[in-house]
C-alpha positions in Angstrom: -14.1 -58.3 -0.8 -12.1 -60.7 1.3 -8.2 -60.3 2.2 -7.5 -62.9 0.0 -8.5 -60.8 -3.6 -5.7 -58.5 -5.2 -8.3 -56.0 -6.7 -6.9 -53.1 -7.3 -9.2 -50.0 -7.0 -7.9 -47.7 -10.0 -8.5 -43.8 -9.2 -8.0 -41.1 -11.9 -6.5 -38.5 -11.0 -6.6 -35.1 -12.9 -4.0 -32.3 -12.6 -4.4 -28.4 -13.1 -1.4 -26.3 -13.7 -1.5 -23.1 -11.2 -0.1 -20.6 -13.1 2.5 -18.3 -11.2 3.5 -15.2 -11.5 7.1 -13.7 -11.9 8.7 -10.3 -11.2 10.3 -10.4 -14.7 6.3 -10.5 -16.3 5.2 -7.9 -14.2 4.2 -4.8 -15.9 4.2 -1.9 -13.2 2.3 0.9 -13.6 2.2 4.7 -12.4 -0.6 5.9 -10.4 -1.8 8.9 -9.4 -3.8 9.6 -6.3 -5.1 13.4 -5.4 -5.3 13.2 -2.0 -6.9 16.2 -1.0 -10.1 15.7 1.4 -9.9 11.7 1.7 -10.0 10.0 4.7 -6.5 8.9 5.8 -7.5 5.3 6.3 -9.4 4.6 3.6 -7.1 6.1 1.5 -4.1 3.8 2.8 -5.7 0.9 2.1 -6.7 1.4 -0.8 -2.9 2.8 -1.8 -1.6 -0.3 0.0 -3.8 -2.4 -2.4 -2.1 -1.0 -5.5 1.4 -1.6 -4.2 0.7 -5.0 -2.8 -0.6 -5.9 -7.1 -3.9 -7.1 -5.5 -5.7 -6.0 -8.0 -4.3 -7.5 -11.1 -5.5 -11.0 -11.8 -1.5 -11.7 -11.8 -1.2 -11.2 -8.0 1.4 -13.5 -6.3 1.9 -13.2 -2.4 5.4 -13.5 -3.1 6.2 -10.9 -5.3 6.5 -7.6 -5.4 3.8 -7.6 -8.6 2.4 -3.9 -7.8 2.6 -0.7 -9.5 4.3 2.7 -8.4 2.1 5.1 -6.8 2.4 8.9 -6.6 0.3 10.7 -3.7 -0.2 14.5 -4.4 -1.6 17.0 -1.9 -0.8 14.7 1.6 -1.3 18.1 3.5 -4.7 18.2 2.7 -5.3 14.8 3.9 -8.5 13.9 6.7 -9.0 12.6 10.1 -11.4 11.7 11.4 -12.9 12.2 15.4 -10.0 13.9 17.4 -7.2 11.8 15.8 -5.6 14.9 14.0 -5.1 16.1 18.3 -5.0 12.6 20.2 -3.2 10.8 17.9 0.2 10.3 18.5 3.8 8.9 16.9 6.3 7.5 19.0 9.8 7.0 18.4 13.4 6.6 20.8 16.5 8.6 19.9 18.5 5.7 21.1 20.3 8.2 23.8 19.0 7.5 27.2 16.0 9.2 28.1 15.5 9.5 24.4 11.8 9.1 24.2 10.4 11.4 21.6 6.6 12.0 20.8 4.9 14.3 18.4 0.8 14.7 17.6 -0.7 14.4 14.1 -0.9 18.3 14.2 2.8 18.9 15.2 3.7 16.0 12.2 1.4 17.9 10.0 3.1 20.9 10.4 7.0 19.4 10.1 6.2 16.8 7.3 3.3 16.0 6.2 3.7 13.4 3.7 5.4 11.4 6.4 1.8 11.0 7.6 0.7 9.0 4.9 3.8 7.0 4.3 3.1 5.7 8.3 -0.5 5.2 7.4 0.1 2.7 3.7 3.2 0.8 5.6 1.4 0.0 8.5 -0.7 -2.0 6.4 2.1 -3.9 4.2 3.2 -7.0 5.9 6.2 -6.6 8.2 9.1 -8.3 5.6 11.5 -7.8 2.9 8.6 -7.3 0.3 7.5 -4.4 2.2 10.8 -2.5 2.1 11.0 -3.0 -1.4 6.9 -1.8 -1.8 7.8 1.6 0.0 10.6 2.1 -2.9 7.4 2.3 -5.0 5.4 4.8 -3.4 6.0 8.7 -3.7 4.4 11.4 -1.5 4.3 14.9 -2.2 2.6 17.4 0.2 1.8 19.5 -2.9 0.1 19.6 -6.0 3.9 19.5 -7.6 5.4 16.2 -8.0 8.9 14.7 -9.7 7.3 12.4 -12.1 5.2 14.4 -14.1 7.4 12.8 -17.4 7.0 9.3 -16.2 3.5 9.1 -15.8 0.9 9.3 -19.1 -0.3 12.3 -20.3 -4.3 12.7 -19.3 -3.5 10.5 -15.7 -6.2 11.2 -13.3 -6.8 10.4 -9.6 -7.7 6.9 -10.0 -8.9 6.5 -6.5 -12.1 8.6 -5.6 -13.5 8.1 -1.7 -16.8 7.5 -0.8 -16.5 10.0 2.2 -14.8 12.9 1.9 -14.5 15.4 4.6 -15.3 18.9 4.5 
C-alpha cells in the first residue's frame, strides 16, 4: 500500500465486563478454628486467608470481602524448632531507655492469644484494610468463647493441619 491510499484497516474490538465486588454484597461468615496442636504458621496463613475473602470466588483486593473468624484454644498452639525459647517480641515504651523484650514462653504465659493475633497480622498487608480485618478476628485462649450464639449450631473446626505436633 502506498502513502497515497486512505484504506482504513477496520479492527473489532470485543469487550468483557469484570465484574466487581462490593462490601454491601458481601455476605460474611463465622468461622471456627480449634487451634489446639497446629502449627502457628500454618495456622496464620491459613486464618489470614479467610479474613483477606481469598477464598470466595467474590474476592476483591480492595475490600474487606472476608468472614469473621473465632480461634479457640490459642494456648495450645505449636512451635516449631526452638522458636517457643529463641523467639522474641520487641516493643519501646516510648520513655527513654524503654526498650522492652519478652520470649514466646514469657508471652505464652501473660497472654497467649496475643501470640496468634501477631502471627495472622503479620501476614495482612500493612494498610487501612488490615485494621479493619483484625476487627474480624477473635482469639480465645480457651475452649470458651463469646460468640457461641452468633455462630451456627453444628460449626466445626473448618481448618484441619496437615502436621500437628505432639
Amino acid at each position: 500500500l502506498g502513502r497515497s491510499s486512505n484504506i482504513a484497516l477496520v479492527t473489532q474490538f470485543t469487550t468483557t465486563q469484570t465484574i466487581m465486588s462490593h462490601k454491601r454484597f458481601a455476605n460474611p461468615l463465622w468461622h471456627l478454628i480449634d487451634a489446639r496442636g497446629q502449627v502457628l504458621g500454618r495456622l496464620s496463613t491459613q486464618i489470614a486467608h479467610i479474613l483477606r475473602g481469598k477464598h470466595k470466588p467474590t474476592f476483591s483486593p480492595n475490600y474487606d470481602c472476608g468472614d469473621y473468624v473465632v480461634v479457640i484454644n490459642a494456648a495450645e498452639v505449636k512451635l516449631t524448632g526452638r522458636k517457643y525459647e529463641d523467639k522474641k517480641y520487641t516493643w519501646h515504651t516510648g520513655y527513654v531507655g524503654g526498650l522492652k523484650q519478652r520470649t514466646v514462653k514469657e508471652q505464652m504465659n501473660i497472654k497467649p492469644e496475643e501470640v496468634v493475633r501477631k502471627a495472622v497480622l503479620g501476614m495482612l498487608a500493612k494498610n487501612a484494610l488490615r485494621d479493619r480485618l483484625a476487627r474480624k478476628l477473635r482469639i480465645f485462649p480457651g475452649n470458651r468463647h463469646l460468640h457461641e450464639d452468633i455462630l451456627p449450631q453444628g460449626t466445626e473446626c473448618i481448618l484441619t493441619s496437615q502436621r500437628q505436633l505432639e
